[in-house]
C-alpha positions as CSV (number, residue, x, y, z in Angstrom):
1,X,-179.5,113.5,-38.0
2,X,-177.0,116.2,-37.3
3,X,-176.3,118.7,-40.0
4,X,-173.8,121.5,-40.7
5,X,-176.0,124.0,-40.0
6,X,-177.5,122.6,-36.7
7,X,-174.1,122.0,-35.4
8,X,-173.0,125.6,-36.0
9,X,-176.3,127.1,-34.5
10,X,-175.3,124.6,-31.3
11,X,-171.8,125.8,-31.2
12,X,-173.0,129.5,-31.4
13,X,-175.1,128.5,-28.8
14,X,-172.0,127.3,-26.6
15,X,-169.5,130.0,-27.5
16,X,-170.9,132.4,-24.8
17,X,-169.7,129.3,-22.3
18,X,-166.8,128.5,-23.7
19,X,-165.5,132.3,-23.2
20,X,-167.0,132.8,-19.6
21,X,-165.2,129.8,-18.4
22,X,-161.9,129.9,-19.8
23,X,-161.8,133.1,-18.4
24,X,-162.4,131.6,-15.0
25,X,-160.1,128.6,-15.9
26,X,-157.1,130.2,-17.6
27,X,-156.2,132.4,-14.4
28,X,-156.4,128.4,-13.0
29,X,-154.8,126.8,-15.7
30,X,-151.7,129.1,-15.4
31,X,-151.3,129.0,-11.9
32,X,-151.8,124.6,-11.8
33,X,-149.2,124.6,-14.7
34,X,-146.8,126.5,-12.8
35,X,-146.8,124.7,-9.8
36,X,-146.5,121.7,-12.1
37,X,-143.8,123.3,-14.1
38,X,-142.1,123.7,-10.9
39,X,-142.2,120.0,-10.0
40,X,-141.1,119.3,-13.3
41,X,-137.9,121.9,-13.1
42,X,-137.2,120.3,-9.9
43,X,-136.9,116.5,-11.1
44,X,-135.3,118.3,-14.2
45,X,-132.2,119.8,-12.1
46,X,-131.8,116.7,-9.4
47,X,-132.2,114.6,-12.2
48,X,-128.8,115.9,-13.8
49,X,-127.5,115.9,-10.7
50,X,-128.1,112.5,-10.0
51,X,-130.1,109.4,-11.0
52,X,-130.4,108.8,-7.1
53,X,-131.3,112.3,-6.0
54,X,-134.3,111.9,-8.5
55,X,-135.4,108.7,-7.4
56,X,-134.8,109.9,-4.0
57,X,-137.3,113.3,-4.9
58,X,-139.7,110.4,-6.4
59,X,-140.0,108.4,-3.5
60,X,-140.3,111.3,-1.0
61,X,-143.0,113.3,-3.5
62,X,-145.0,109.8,-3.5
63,X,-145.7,109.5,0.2
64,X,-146.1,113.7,0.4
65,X,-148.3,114.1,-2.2
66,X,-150.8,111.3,-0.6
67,X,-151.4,113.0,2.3
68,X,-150.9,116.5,0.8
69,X,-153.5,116.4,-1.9
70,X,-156.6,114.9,1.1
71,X,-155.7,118.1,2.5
72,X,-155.9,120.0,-0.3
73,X,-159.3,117.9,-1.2
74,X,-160.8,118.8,1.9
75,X,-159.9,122.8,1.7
76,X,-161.8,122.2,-1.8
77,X,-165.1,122.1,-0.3
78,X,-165.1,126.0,0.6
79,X,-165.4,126.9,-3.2
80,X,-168.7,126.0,-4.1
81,X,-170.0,126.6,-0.3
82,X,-168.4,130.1,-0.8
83,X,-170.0,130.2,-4.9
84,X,-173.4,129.0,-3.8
85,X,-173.8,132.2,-1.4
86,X,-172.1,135.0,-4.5
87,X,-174.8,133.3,-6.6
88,X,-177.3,134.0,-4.1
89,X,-176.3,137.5,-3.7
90,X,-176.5,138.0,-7.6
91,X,-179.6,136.5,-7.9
92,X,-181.6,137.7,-4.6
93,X,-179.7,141.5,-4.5
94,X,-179.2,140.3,-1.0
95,X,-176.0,141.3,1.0
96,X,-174.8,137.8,1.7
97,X,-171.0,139.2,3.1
98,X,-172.0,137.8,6.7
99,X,-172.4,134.6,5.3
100,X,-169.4,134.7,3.5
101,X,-167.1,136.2,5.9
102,X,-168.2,133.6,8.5
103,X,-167.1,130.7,6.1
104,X,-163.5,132.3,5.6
105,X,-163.2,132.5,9.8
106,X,-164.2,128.9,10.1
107,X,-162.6,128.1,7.1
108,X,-159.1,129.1,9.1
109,X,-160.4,127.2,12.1
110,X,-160.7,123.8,9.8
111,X,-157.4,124.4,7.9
112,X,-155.4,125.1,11.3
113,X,-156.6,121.9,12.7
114,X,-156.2,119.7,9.9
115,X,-152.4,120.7,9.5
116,X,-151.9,120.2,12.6
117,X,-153.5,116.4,11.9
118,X,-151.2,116.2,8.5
119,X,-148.6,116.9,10.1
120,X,-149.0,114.5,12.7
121,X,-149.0,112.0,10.0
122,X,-146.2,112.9,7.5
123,X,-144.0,113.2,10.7
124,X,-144.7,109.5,11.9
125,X,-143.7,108.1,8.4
126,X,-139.8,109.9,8.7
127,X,-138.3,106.5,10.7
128,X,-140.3,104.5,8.8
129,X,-138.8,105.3,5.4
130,X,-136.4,102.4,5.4
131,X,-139.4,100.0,5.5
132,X,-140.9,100.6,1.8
133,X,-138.6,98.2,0.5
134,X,-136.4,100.8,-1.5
135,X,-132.6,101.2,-2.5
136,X,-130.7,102.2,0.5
137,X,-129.1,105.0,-0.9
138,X,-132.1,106.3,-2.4
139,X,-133.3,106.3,0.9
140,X,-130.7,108.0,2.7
141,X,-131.2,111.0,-0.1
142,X,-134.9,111.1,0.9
143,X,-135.4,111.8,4.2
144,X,-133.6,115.3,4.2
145,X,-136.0,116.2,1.5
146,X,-138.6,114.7,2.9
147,X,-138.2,116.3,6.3
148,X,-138.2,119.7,4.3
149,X,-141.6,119.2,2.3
150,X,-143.3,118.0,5.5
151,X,-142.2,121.6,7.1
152,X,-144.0,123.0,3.9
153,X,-147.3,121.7,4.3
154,X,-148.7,124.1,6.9
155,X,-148.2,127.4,4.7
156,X,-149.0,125.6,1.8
157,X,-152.3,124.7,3.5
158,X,-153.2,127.8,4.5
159,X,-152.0,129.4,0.8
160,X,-154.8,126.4,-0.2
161,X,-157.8,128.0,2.1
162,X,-157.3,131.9,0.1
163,X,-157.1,129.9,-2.9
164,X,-159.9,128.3,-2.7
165,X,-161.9,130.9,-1.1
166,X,-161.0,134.0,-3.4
167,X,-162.7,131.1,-6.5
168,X,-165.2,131.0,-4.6
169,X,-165.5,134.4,-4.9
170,X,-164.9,134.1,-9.0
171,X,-161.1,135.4,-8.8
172,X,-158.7,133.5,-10.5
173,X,-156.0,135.6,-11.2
174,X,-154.2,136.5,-7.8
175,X,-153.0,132.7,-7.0
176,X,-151.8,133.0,-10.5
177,X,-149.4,136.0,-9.9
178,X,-148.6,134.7,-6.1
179,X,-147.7,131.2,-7.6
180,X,-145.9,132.3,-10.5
181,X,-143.6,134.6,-8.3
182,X,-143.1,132.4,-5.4
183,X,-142.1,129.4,-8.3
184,X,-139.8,131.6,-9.9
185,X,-138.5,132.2,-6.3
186,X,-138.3,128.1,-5.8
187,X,-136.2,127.5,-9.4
188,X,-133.5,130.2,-8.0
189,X,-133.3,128.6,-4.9
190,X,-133.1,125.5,-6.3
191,X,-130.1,126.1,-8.7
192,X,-128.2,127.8,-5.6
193,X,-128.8,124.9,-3.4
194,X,-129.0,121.5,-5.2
195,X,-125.9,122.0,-6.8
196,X,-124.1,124.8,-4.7
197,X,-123.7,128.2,-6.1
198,X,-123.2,131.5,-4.5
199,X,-121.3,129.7,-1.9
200,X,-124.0,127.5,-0.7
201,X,-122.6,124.0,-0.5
202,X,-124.3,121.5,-3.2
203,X,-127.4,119.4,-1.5
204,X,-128.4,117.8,-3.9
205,X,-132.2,116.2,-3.5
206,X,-132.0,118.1,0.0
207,X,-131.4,121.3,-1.6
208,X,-134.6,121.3,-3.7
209,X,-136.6,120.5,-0.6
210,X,-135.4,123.9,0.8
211,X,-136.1,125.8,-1.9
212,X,-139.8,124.1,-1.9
213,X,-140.0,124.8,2.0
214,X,-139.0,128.8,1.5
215,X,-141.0,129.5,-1.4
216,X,-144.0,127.8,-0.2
217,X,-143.5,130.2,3.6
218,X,-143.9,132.7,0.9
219,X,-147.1,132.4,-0.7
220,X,-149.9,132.5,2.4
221,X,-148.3,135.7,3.8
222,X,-148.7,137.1,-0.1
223,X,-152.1,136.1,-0.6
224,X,-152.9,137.7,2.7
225,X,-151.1,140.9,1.8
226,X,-153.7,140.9,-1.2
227,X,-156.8,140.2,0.6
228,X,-156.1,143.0,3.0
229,X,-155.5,146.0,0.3
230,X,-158.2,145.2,-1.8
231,X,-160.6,146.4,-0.7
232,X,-163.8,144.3,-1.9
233,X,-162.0,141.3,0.1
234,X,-160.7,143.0,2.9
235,X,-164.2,143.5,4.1
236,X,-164.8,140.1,4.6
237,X,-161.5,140.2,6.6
238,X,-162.5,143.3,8.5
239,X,-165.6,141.8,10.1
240,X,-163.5,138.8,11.5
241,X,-164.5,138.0,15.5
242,X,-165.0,135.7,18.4
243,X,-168.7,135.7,17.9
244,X,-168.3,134.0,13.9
245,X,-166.5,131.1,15.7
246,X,-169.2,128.1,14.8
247,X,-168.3,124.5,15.1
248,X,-171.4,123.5,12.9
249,X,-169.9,125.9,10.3
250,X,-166.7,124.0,10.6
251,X,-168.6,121.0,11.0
252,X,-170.0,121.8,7.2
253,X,-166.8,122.2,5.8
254,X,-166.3,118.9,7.2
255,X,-168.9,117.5,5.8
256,X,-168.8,119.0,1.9
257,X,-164.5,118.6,2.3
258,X,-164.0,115.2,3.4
259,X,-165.5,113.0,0.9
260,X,-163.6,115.7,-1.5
261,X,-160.5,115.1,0.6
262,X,-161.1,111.2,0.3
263,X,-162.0,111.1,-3.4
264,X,-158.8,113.0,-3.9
265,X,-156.7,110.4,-2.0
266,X,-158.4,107.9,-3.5
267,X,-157.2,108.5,-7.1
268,X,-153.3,109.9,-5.3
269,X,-153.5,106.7,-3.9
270,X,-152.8,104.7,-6.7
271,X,-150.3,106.4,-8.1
272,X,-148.7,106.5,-4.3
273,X,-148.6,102.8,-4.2
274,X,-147.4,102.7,-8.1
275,X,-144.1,104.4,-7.2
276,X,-143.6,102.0,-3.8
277,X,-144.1,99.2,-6.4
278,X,-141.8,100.6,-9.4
279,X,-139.3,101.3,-6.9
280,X,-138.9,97.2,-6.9
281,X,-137.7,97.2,-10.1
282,X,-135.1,99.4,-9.4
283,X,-133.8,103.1,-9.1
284,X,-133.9,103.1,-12.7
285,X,-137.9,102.0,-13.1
286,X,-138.7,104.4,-10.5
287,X,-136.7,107.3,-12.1
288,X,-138.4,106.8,-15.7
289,X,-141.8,106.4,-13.6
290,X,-140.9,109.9,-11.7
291,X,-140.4,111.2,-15.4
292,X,-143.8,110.0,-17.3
293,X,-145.5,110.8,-13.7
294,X,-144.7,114.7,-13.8
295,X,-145.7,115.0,-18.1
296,X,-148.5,113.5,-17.3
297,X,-148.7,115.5,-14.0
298,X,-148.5,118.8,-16.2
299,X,-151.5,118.1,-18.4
300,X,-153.4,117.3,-15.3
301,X,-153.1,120.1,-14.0
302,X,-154.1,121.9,-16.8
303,X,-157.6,119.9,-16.4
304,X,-158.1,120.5,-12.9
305,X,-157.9,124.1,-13.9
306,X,-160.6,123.4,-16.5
307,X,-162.3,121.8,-13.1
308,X,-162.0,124.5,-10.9
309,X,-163.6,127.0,-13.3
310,X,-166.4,124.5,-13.8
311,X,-167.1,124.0,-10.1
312,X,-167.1,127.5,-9.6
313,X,-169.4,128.2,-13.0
314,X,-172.1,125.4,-11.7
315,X,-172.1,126.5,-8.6
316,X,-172.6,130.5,-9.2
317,X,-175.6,129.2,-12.0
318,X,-177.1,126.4,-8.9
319,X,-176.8,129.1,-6.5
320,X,-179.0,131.5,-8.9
321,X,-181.1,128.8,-9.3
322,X,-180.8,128.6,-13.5
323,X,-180.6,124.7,-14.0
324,X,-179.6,125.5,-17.4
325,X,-176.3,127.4,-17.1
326,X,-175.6,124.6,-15.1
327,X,-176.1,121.9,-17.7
328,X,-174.2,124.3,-20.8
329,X,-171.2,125.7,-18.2
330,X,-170.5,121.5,-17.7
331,X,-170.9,120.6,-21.1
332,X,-168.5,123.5,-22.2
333,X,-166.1,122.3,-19.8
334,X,-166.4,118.7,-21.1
335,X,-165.5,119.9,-24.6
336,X,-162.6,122.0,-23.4
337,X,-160.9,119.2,-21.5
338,X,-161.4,117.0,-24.8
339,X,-160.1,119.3,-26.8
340,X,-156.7,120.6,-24.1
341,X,-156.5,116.6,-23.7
342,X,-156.0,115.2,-27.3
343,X,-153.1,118.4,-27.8
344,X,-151.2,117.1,-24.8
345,X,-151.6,112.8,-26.1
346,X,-150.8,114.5,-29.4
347,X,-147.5,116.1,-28.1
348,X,-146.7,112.9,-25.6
349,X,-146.8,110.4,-28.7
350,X,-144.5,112.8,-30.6
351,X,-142.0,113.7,-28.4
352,X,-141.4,110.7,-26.1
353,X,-138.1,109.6,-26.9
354,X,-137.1,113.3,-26.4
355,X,-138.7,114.1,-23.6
356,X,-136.5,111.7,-21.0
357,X,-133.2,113.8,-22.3
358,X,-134.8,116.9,-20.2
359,X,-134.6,115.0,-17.2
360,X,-131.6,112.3,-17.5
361,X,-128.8,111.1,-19.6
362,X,-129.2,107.5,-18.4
363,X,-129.8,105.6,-20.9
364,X,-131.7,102.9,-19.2
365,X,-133.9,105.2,-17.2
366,X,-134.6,107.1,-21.0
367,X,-135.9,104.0,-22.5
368,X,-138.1,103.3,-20.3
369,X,-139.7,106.4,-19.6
370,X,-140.2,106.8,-23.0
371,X,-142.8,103.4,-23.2
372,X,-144.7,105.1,-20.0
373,X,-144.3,108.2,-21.7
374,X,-146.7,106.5,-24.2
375,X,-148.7,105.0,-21.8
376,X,-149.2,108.5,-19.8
377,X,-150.5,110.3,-23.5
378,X,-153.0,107.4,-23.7
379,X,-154.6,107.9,-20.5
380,X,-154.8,111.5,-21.4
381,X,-159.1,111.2,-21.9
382,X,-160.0,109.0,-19.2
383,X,-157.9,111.9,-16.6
384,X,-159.2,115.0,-18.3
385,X,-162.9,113.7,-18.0
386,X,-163.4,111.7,-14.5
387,X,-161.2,115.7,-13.7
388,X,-164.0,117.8,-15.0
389,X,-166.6,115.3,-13.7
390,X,-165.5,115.4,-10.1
391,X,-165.6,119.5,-10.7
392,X,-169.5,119.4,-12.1
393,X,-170.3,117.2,-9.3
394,X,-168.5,119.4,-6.6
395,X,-170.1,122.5,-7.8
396,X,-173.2,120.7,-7.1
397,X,-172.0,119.9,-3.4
398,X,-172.6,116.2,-4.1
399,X,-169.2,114.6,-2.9
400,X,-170.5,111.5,-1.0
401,X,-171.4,109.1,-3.8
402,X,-168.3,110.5,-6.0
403,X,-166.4,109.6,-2.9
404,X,-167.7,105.9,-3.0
405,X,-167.1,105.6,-7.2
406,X,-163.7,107.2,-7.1
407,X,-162.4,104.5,-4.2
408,X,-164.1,101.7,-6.4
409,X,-162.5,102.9,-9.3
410,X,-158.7,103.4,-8.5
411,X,-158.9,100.5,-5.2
412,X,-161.0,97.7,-6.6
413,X,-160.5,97.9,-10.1
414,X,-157.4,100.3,-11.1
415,X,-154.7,99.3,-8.7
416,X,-155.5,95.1,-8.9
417,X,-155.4,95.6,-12.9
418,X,-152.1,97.2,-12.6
419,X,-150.1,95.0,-10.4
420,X,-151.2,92.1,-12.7
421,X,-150.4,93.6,-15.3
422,X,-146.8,94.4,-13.9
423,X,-146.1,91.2,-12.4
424,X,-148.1,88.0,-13.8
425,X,-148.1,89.2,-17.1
426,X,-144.7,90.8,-17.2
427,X,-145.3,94.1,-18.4
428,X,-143.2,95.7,-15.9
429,X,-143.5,99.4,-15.2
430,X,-145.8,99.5,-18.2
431,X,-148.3,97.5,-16.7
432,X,-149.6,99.7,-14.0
433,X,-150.4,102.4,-16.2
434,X,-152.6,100.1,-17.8
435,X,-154.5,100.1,-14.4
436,X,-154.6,104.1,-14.6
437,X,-156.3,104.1,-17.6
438,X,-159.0,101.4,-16.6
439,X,-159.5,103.2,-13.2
440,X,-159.4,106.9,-14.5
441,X,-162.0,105.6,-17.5
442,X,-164.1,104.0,-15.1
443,X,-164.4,106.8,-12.4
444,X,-165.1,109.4,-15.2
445,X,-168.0,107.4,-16.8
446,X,-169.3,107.1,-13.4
447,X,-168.8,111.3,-12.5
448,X,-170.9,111.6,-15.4
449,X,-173.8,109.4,-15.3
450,X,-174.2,110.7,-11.7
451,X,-174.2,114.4,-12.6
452,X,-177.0,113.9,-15.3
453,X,-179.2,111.9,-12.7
454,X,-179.0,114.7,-10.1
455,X,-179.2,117.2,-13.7
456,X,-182.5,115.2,-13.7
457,X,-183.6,115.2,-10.4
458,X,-183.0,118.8,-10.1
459,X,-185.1,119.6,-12.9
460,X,-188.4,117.2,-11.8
461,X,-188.1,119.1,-8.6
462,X,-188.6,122.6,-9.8
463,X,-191.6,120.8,-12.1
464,X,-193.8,119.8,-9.7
């Protein structure tokens, strides 16, 4: 039986984890939200520029973002590879900066030849826009944008890799100030060039793809401007050569990122698909869908921040060997997200009829976005926790079996539910964000049963 006083001696007992990782996550948190914020601004001021341009920025974001966030899946794997070896080097007093150092170089060498891969891909799909089965002209408003974020992707890449490498490290803050400029850069832009100020002429949906491309040219070139004057990162820089070229280092990145990269796609996926199909209900579905899809977008990213700080956390405490940091840093994670999670359901159920004004003054695109809107807050658990759960498992390095729940999840079980949902039962746009929430709850039970058997395993191991 719980009581009073043992639940504040447990919480006491927590506090120290709570503080350490929001001070990993908030950094996180800030910088996720503000790309997020970003999107949002951007449907925000094509939406009032036209209900077209925003299903047009909808469409093009949901092919983008499929490809886009493998990539960024697969980058993810240099974090705890990178937080294993500073763990090491706390633990052991043992300079590790080789190590390091040599997982940046190849790290460059991975990133550089999967944009050139991505962009391979996103390129092939610019003829074959017309064949989705969308509204003509919000096709035709598409593929300028489209073309634009495509261009994006290699800086953005490459802005990814210091990312993830400086968390590796346990620094949190400099994407933050990086991405907070360069989006500050991208809403300028956007207001001169969607609807034509300063004598640019108005482009509309193409305008905010410009803006994205130039502020996202930005950010790598900043992040390496910081890396080279500090000087406790510059060193790892300063030792770059020919001779830390490994393919079996690359090969390892391969290895911890893909199944990252795939788990990542697997969950985009659905969503991917979700706009393809709302877009047969019409511009107006697929606007309203654009709309609950970026809310809902925003408190994500506030959880992946959460997850971030927690792969980083579990993997500094694995690579130090102290099984249980581990355990409390993922525990204090899981009752952060719960907690972030229930504000944001909390502020989705109250302000859904007034959210869709920000966006549009269509009536008919407002009234249904505010039933997803709904939808979106109650889905707000299952995201935040399969989120963190992926995190605790990354930090672990065990991505192959998350991998195989995640495509089970959102694939077998998520995506059929919804399209029933939407068309045999006649729920419309509603019904495939009952599929999110059955997919999203599924994959985070999953995450977490999986994290306490390795928990487990790890433990009879040291034991015997």
């Amino acid at each position: 039986m719980i009581t009073v006083g043992s639940f504040i001696a447990r919480f006491k007992e927590f506090v120290p984890y709570y503080k350490r990782n929001l001070k990993v996550a908030f950094p996180v948190m800030l910088t996720q939200a503000g790309a997020s914020l970003v999107a949002l601004v951007d449907s925000m001021m094509v939406g009032h520029f036209s209900t077209t341009a925003l299903a047009a920025v909808s469409f093009s974001n949901a092919i983008f973002f499929t490809v886009m966030v493998f990539a960024m899946g697969a980058i993810m794997g240099l974090t705890p590879l990178v937080g294993i070896e500073v763990g090491k080097q706390a633990a052991e007093h043992e300079d590790r900066r080789g190590q390091i150092s040599s997982l940046l170089y190849n790290g460059i060498i991975f990133t550089s030849l999967l944009s050139v891969v991505m962009v391979v891909l996103l390129g092939a799909c610019i003829p074959l826009l017309d064949m989705f089965g969308q509204d003509p002209q919000v096709v035709e408003a598409a593929r300028p944008y489209y073309i634009y974020i495509v261009a994006s992707i290699v800086p953005f890449l490459f802005f990814s890799l210091q990312k993830q490498f400086l968390e590796g490290l346990g620094n949190t803050i400099a994407a933050l100030i990086i991405t907070t400029i360069c989006n500050l850069i991208n809403i300028l832009l956007n207001y001169i060039f969607i609807f034509g100020h300063l004598g640019a002429p108005a482009m509309g949906a193409a305008g905010a793809g410009l803006a994205t491309f130039i502020s996202r040219l930005i950010m790598p070139f900043c992040f390496a401007a910081v890396i080279i004057y500090k000087r406790s990162w510059r060193i790892y820089v300063s030792s770059f050569s020919l001779r830390l070229k490994s393919w079996q280092e690359v090969l390892r990145l391969f290895k911890v990122g893909m199944p990252i990269g795939v788990q990542s796609l697997s969950e985009v996926f659905i969503f991917t698909i979700s706009f393809i199909i709302v877009g047969w209900l019409g511009k107006e579905a697929l606007a309203a869908h654009q709309i609950a899809n970026q809310i809902a977008d925003f408190t994500f990213m506030l959880a992946t921040g959460i997850g971030a700080a927690t792969t980083i956390r579990v993997s500094h405490q694995l690579g130090q060997n102290n099984l249980y940091g581990v355990d409390m840093a993922a525990k204090a994670s899981v009752h952060l997200v719960l907690l972030m999670n229930t504000l944001g359901a909390a502020f989705m159920f109250a302000f859904r009829d007034v959210i869709p004004l920000l966006f549009t003054n269509d009536t008919a695109v407002i009234e249904i976005a505010s039933m997803l809107i709904l939808m979106a807050g109650l889905f707000q658990y299952a995201d935040g926790l399969q989120a963190v759960g992926a995190a605790m498992l990354r930090g672990l390095t065990d991505v192959k079996m998350p991998m195989i729940y995640a495509f089970v999840a959102y694939m077998v079980v998520g995506l059929p539910v919804g399209v029933f949902c939407m068309f045999p039962l006649g729920m419309g746009a509603v019904g495939i964000w009952v599929g999110f929430v059955f997919g999203l709850a599924l994959a985070a039970v999953c995450f977490h049963i999986r994290f306490r058997h390795l928990m487990k395993k790890l433990r009879n191991n040291r034991n015997m």
